[in-house]
N, C-alpha and C positions, 0 to 999 in steps of 0.2 A: 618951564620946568623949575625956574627958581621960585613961583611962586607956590608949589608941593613943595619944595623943598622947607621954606619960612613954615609953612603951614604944619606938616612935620617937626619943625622944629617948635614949634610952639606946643603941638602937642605933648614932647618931650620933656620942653619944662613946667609944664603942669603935673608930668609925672612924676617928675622930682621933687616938686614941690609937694606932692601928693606924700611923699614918702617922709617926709619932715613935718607935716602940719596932722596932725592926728584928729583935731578939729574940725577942720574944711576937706578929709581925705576923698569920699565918696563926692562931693563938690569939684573937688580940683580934678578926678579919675571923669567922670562925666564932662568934665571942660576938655578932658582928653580926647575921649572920642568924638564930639563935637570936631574939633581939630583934626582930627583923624580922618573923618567922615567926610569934610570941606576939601583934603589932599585928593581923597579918593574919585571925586568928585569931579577935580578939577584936572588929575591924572587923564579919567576917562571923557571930560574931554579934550582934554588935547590931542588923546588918538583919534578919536572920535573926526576932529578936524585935518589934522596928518591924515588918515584914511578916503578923509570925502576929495583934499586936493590930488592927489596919486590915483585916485580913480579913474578923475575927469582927464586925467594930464595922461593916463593911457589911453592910446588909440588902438596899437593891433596887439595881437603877440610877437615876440620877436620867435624867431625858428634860427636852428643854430644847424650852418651846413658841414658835413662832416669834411 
């Protein structure tokens, strides 16, 4: 998760920098989503991986007795 998180953050500061350089702005917005798109990426898989180990590591259901 810290690594969405840096990733995110990087996205962030190319948005700001997006917002001060009028020059490189459509550059730096495109270096964003890149960044953006790498989070996203790496969010799904880390469920992806949380979902396959919880799967294997269920064996029955549990029943709940009144």
């Amino acid at each position: 998760m810290d690594k969405v998180r840096r990733l995110r953050a990087m996205s962030s500061l190319c948005r700001q920098q997006a917002a001060y350089n009028s020059m490189n702005k459509w550059k730096l917005l495109a270096e964003a989503e890149y960044w953006e798109h790498l989070a996203d990426l790496a969010l799904s898989s880390h469920f992806q991986q949380c979902n396959a180990t919880t799967s294997t590591n269920d064996v029955e259901p549990k029943t709940i007795s009144a």
